[in-house]
Every structure is written in C-alpha cells, then in structure tokens.
Backbone and ligand atoms as CSV (ligand in chain L), in Angstrom:
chain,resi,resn,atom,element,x,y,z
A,1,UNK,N,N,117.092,125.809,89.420
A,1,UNK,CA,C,118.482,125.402,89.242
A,1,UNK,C,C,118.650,123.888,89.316
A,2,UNK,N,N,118.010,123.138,89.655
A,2,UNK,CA,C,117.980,121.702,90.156
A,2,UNK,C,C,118.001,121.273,88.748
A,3,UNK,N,N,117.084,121.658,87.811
A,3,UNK,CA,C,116.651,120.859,86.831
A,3,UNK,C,C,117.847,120.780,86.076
A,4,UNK,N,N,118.802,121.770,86.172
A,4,UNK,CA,C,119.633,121.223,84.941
A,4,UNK,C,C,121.015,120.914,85.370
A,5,UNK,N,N,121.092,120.351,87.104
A,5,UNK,CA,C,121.757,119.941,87.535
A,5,UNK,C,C,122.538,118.913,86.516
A,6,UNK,N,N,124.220,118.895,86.322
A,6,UNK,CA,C,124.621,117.863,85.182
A,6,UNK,C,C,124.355,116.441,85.927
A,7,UNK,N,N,124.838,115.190,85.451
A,7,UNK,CA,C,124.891,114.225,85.879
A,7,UNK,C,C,126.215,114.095,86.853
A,8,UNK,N,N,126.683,113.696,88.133
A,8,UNK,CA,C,127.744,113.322,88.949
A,8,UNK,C,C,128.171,112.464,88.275
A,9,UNK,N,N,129.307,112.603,87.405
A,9,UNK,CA,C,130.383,111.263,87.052
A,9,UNK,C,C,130.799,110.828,87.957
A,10,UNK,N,N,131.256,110.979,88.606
A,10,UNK,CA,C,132.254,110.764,89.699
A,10,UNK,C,C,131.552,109.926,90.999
A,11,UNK,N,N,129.847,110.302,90.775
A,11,UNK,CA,C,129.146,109.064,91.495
A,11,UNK,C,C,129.285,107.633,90.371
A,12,UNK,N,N,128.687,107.765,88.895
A,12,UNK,CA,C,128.832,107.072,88.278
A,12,UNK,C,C,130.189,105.835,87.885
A,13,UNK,N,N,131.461,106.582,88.336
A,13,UNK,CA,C,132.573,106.273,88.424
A,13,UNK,C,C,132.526,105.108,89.821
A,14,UNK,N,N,131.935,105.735,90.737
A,14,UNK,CA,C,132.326,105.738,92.373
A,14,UNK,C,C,133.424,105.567,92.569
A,15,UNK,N,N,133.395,107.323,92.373
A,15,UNK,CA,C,134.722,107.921,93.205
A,15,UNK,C,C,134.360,109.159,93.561
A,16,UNK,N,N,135.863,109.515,94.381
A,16,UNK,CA,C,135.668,110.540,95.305
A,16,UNK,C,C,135.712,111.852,94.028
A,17,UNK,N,N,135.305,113.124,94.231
A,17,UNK,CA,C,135.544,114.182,93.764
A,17,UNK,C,C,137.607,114.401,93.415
A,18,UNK,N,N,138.099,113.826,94.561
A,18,UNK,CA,C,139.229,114.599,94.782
A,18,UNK,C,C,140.326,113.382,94.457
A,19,UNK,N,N,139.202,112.171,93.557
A,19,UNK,CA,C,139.998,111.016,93.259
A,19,UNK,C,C,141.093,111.333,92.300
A,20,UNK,N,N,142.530,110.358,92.333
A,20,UNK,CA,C,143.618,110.812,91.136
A,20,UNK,C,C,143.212,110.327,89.947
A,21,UNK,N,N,143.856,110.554,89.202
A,21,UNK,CA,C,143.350,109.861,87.864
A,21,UNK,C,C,143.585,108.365,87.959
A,22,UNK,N,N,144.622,107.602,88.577
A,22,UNK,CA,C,144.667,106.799,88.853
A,22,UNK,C,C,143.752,105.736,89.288
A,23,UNK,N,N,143.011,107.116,90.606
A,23,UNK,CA,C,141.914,106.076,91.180
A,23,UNK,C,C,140.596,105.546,90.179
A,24,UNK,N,N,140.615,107.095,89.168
A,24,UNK,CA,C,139.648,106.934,88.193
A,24,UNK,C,C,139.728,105.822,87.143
A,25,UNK,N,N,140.916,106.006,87.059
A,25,UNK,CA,C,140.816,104.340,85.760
A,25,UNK,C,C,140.845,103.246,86.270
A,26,UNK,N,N,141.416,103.334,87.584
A,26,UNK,CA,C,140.946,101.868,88.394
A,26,UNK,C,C,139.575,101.583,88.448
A,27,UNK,N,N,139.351,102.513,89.019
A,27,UNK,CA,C,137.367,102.656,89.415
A,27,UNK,C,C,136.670,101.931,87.943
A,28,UNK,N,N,137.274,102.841,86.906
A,28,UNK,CA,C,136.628,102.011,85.483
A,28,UNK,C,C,136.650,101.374,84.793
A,29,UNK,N,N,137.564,100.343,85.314
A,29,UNK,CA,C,138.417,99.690,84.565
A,29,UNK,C,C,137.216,98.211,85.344
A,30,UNK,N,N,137.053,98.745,86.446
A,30,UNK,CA,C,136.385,97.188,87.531
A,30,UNK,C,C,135.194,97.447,87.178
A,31,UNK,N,N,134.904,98.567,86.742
A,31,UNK,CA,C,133.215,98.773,86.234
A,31,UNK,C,C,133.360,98.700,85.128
A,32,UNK,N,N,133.517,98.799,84.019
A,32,UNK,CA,C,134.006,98.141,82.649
A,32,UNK,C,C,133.715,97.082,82.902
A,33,UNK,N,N,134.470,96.282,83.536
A,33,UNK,CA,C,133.942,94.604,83.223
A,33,UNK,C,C,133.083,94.212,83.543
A,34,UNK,N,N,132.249,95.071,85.099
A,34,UNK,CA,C,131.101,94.262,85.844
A,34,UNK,C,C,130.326,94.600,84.763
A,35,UNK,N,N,129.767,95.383,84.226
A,35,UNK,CA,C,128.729,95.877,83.708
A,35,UNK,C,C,128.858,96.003,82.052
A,36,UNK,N,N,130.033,95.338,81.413
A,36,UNK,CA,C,129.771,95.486,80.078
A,36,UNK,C,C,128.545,94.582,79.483
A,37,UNK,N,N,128.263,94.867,78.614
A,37,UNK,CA,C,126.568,94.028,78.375
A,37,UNK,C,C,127.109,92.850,77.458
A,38,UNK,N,N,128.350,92.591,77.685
A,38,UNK,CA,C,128.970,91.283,77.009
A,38,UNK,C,C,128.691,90.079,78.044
A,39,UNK,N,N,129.072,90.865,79.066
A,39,UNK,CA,C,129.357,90.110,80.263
A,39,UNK,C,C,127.768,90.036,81.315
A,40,UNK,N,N,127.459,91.072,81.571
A,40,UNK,CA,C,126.456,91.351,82.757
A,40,UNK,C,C,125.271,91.411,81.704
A,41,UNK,N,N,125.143,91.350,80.295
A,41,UNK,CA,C,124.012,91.103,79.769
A,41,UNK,C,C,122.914,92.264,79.376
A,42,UNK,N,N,121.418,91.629,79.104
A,42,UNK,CA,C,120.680,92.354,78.613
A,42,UNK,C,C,120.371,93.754,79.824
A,43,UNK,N,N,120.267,94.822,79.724
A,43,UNK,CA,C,119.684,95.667,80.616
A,43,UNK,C,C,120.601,96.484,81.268
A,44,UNK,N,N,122.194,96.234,80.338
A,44,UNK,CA,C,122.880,97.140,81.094
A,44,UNK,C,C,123.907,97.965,80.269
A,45,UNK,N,N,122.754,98.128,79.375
A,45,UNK,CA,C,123.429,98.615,77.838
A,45,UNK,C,C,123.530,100.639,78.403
A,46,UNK,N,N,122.596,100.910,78.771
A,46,UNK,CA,C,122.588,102.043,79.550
A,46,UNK,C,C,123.849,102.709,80.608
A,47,UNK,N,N,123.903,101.917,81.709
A,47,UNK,CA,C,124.504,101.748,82.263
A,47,UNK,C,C,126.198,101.930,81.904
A,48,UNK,N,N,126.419,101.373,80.993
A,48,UNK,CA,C,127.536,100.780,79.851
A,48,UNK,C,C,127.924,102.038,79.667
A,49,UNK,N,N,127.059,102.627,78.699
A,49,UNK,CA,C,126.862,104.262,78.200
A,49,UNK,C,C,127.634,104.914,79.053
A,50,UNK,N,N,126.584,105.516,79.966
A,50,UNK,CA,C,126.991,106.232,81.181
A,50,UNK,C,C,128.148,106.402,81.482
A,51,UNK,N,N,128.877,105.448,81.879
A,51,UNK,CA,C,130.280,105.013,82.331
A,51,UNK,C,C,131.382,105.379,81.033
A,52,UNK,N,N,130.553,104.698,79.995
A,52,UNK,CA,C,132.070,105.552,79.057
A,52,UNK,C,C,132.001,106.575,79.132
A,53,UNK,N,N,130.407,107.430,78.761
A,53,UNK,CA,C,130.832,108.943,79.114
A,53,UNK,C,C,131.784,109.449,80.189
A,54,UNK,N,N,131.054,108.875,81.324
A,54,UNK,CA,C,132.021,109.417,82.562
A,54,UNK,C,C,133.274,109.296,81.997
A,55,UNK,N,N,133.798,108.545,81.905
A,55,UNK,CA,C,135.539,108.000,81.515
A,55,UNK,C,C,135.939,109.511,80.669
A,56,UNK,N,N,135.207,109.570,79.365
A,56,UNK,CA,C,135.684,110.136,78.339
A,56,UNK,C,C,135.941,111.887,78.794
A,57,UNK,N,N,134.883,111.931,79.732
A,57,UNK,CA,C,135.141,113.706,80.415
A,57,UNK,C,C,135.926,113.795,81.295
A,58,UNK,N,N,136.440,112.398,82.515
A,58,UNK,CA,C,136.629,113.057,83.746
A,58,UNK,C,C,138.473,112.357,83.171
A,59,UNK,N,N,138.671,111.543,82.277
A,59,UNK,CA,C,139.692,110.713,81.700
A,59,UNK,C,C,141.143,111.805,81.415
A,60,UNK,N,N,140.383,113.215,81.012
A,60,UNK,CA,C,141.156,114.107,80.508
A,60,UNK,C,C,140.837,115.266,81.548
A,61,UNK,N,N,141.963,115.708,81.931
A,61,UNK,CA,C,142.612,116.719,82.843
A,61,UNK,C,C,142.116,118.165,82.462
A,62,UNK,N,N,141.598,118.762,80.991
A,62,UNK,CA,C,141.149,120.018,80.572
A,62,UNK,C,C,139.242,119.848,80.886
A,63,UNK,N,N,139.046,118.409,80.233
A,63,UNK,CA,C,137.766,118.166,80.621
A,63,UNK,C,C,137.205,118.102,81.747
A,64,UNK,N,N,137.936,117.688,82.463
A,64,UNK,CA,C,137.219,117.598,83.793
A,64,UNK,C,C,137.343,118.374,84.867
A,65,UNK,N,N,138.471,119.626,84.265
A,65,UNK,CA,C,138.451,120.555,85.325
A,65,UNK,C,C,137.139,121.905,84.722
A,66,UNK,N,N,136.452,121.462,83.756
A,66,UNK,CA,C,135.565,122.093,83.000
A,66,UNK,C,C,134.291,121.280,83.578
A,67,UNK,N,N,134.227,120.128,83.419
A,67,UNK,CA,C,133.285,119.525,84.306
A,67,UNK,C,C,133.187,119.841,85.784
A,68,UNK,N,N,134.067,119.962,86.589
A,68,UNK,CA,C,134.499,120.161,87.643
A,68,UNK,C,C,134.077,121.264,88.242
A,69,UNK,N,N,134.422,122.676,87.373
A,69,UNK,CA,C,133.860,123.997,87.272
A,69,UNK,C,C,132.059,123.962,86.567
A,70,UNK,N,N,132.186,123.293,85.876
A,70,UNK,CA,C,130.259,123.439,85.940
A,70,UNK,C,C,129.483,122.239,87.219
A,71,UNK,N,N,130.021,121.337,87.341
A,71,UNK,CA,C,129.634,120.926,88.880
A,71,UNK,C,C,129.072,121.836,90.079
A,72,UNK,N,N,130.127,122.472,90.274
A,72,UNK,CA,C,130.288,123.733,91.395
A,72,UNK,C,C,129.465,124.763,90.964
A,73,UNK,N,N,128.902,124.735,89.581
A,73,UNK,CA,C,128.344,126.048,89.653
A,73,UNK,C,C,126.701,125.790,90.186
A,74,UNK,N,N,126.542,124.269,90.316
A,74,UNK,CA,C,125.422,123.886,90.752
A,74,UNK,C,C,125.298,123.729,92.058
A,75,UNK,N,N,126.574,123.615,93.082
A,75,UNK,CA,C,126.551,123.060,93.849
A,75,UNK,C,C,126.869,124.333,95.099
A,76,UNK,N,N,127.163,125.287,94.647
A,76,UNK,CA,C,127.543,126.359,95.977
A,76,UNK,C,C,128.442,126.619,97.024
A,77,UNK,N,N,129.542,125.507,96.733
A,77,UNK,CA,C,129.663,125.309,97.924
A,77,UNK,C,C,131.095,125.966,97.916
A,78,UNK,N,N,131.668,126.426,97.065
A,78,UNK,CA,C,132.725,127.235,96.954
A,78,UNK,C,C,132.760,128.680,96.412
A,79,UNK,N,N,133.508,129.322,96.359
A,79,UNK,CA,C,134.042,130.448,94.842
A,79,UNK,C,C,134.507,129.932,94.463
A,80,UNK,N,N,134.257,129.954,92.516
A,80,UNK,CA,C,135.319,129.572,91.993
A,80,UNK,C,C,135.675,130.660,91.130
A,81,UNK,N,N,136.504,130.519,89.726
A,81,UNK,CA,C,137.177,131.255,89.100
A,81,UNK,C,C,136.649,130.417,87.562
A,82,UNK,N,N,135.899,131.829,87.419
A,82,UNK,CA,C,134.825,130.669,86.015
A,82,UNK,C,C,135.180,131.321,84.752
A,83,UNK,N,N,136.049,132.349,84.468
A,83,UNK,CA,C,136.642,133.059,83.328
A,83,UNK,C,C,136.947,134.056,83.871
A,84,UNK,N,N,137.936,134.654,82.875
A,84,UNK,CA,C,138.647,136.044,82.741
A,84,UNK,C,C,137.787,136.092,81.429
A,85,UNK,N,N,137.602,137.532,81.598
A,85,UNK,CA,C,136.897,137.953,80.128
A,85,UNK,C,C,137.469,139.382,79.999
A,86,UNK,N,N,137.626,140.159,78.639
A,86,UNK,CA,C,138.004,141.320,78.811
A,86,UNK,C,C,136.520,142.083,78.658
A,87,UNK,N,N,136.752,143.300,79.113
A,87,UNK,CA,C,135.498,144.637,79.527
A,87,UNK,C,C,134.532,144.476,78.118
A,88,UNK,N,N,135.366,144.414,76.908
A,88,UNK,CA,C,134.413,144.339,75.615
A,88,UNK,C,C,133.564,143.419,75.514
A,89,UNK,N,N,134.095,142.371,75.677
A,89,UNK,CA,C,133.025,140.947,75.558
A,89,UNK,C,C,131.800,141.181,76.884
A,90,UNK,N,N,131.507,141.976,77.443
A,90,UNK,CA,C,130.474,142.073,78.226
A,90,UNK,C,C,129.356,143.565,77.527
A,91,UNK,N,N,128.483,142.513,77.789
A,91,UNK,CA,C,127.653,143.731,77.408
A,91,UNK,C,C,127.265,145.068,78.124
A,92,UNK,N,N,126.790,146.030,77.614
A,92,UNK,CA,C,126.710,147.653,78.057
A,92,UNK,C,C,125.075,148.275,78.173
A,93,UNK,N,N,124.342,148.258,79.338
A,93,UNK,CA,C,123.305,149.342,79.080
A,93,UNK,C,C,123.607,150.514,79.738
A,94,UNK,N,N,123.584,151.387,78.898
A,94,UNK,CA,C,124.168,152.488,78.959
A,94,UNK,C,C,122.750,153.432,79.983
A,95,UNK,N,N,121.598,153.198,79.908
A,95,UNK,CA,C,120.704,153.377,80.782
A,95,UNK,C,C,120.807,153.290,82.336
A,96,UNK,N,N,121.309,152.095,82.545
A,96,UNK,CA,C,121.923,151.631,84.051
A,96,UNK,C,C,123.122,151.753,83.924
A,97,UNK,N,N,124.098,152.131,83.181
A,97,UNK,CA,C,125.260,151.814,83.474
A,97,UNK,C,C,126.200,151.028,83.706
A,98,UNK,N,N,125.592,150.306,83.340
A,98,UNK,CA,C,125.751,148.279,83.980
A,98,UNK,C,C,126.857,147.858,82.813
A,99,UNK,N,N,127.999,147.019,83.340
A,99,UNK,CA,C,128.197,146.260,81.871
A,99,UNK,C,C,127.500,144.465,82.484
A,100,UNK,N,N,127.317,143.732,82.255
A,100,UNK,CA,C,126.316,142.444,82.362
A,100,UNK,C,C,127.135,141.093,81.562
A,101,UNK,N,N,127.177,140.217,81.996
A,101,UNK,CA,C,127.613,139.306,81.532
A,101,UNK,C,C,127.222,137.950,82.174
A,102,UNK,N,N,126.640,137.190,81.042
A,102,UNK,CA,C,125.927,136.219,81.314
A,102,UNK,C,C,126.707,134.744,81.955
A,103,UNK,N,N,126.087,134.059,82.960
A,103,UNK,CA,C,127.157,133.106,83.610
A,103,UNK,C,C,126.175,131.513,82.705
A,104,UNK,N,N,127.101,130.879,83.292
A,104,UNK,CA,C,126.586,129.403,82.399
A,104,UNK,C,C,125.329,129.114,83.236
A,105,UNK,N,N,125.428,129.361,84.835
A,105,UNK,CA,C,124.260,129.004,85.167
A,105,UNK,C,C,123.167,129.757,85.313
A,106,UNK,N,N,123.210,130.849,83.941
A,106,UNK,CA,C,121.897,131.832,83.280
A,106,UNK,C,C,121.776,132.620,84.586
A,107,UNK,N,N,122.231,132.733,85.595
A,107,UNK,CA,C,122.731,134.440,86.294
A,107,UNK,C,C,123.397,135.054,85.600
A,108,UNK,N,N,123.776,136.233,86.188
A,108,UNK,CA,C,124.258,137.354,85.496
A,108,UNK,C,C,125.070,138.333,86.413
A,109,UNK,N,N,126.494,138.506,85.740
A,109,UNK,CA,C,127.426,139.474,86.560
A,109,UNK,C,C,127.573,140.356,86.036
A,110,UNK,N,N,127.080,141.833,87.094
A,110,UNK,CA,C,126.920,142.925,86.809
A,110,UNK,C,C,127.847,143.593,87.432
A,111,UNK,N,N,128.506,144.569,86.461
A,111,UNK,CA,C,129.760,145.106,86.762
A,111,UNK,C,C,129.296,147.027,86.965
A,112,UNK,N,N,128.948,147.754,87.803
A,112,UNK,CA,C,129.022,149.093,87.505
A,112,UNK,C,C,129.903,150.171,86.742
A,113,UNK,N,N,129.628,150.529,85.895
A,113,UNK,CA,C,130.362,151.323,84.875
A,113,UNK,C,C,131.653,152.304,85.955
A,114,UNK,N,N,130.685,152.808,87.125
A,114,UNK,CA,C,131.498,153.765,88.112
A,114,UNK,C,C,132.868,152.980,88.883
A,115,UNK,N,N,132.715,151.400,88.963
A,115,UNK,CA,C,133.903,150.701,89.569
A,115,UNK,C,C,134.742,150.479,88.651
A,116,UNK,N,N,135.113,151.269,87.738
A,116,UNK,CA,C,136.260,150.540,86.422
A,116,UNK,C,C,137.001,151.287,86.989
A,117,UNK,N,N,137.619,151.073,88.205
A,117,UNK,CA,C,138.836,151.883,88.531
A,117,UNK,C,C,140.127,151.464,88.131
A,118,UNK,N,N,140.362,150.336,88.425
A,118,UNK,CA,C,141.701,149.355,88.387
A,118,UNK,C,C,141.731,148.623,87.183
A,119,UNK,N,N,142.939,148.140,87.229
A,119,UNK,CA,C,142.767,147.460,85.826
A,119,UNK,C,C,142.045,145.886,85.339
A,120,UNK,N,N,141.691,145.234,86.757
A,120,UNK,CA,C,141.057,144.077,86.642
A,120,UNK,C,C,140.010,143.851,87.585
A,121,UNK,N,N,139.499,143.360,87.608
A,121,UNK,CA,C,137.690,143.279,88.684
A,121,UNK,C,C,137.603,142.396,88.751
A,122,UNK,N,N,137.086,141.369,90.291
A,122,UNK,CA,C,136.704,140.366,90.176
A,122,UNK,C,C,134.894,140.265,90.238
A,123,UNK,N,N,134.127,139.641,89.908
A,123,UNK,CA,C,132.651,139.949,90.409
A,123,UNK,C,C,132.259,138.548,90.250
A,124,UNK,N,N,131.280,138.681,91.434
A,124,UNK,CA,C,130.634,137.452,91.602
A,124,UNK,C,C,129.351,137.335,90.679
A,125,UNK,N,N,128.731,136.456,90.818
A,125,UNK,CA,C,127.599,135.817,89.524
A,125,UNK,C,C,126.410,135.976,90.924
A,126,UNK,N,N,125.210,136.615,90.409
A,126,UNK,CA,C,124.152,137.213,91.375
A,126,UNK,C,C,123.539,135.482,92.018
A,127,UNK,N,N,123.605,134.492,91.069
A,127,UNK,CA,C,123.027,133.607,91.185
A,127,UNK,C,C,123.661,132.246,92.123
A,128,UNK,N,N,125.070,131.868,91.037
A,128,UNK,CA,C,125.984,130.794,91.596
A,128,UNK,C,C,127.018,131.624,92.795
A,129,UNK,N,N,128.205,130.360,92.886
A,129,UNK,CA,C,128.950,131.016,93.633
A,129,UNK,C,C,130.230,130.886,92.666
A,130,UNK,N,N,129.610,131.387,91.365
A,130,UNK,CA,C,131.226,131.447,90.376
A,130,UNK,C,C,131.902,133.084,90.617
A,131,UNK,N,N,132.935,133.174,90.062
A,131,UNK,CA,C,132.828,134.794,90.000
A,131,UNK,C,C,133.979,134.450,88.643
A,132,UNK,N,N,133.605,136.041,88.216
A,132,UNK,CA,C,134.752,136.095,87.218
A,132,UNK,C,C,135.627,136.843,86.904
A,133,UNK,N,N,136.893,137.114,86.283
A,133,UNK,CA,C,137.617,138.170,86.454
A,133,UNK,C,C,138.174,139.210,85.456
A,134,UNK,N,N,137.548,140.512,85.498
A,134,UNK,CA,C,137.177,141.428,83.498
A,134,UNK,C,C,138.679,142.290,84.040
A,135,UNK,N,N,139.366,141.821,82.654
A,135,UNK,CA,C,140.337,142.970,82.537
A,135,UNK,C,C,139.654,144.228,81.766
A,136,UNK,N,N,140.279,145.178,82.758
A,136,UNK,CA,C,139.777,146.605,82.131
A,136,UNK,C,C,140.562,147.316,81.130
A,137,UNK,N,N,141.528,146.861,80.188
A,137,UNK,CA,C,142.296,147.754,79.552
A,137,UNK,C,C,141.594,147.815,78.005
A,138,UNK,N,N,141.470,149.553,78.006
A,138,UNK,CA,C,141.313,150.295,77.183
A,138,UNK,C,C,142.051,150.568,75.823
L,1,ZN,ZN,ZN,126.258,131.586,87.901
C-alpha cells in the first residue's frame, strides 16, 4: 500500500489538512514567488511544477474533497464514505454468493447475498478504512 501512496499537497502547500481555502492561496501565493524559476532560478523548475499541481487540485472544493478522500484511503485513520453505488454496479459470484466491489485502494467490499435485507448497506473495504453505501432497490 505504501507504494502508491499519492503525493501530500498540503505538505507541498505547507499547510494544515484542515487549512481554509484562504489559508491555501495564501500559502501559494508566498510559494509562487519564492520558488518561481524566474525568480529562485535554475533547479526549481520541479519544484514550480509541484506546487501548481497542488494549487490546481486542492484550489477547487470538488477536487480536493476527492483528493482528500483518496488521501484517507491511504492513511487509516478514519471511516470514510467513499461512494454510494447501487446493488447492480457490483459484481455477483453466484458460487459464494458474494456481490464484490472493487475499492480504489484495490481491496474489495464484499457484500453477502443473505444480508440484502434493508434497503441500503453500509460495508466496509477488507483493506482501507473506506466503506461504502449499496442501495438495494430492486
Ligand atoms: Zn479500500
């Protein structure tokens, strides 16, 4: 799981996780200038990079709560809420009984055919600490 840990914007930024957007364009706005390769020169053309990316994902409020949610799926340290999916979009072996559905961080949430009681399920991901939530209607 390490290896495909994403990159921390938000170190790249230096800022907090729980920074406002505010703090974020401040944060990049002072790193923007230290480090543009106009200014700070040869060797920080990289660097440069980096930072716009950061900007361009964590800049927007849909992006970065998507960043935010694949962060965490590396990191464990919560539940989160990583989709609603309906019962069809998951797959069926009818052998086990299983319906299966694949998580981003290549675990897999397995739903028992025998718990489709209610009309919605939450299940956790065998691997991360995402879970997700399958509407059951037929
Ligand atoms: Zn997972």
């Amino acid at each position: 799981m390490e290896t495909n840990k994403p990159v921390d914007y938000y170190k790249v930024l230096h800022s907090e996780r729980k920074a406002s957007d505010e703090e974020l364009k401040r944060n990049y706005q002072r790193l923007a200038l230290l480090i543009h390769p106009d200014k700070a020169g040869h060797g920080h053309e990289e660097k440069f990079y980096l930072l716009q990316k950061a900007w361009s994902i964590l800049k927007d409020p849909v992006s970065r709560k998507h960043y935010d949610a694949e962060l965490a799926c590396y990191e464990n340290d919560q539940l989160l809420l990583y989709d609603t999916i309906s019962l069809t979009e998951m797959g069926y072996d009818a052998s086990e009984g299983v319906y299966t559905y694949q998580c981003r961080c290549n675990g897999v949430y397995y739903l028992k055919a025998s718990e489709l009681s209610s009309n919605e399920v939450n299940i956790g991901c065998n691997e991360c600490s995402f879970s997700i939530q399958v509407n059951i209607r037929r």
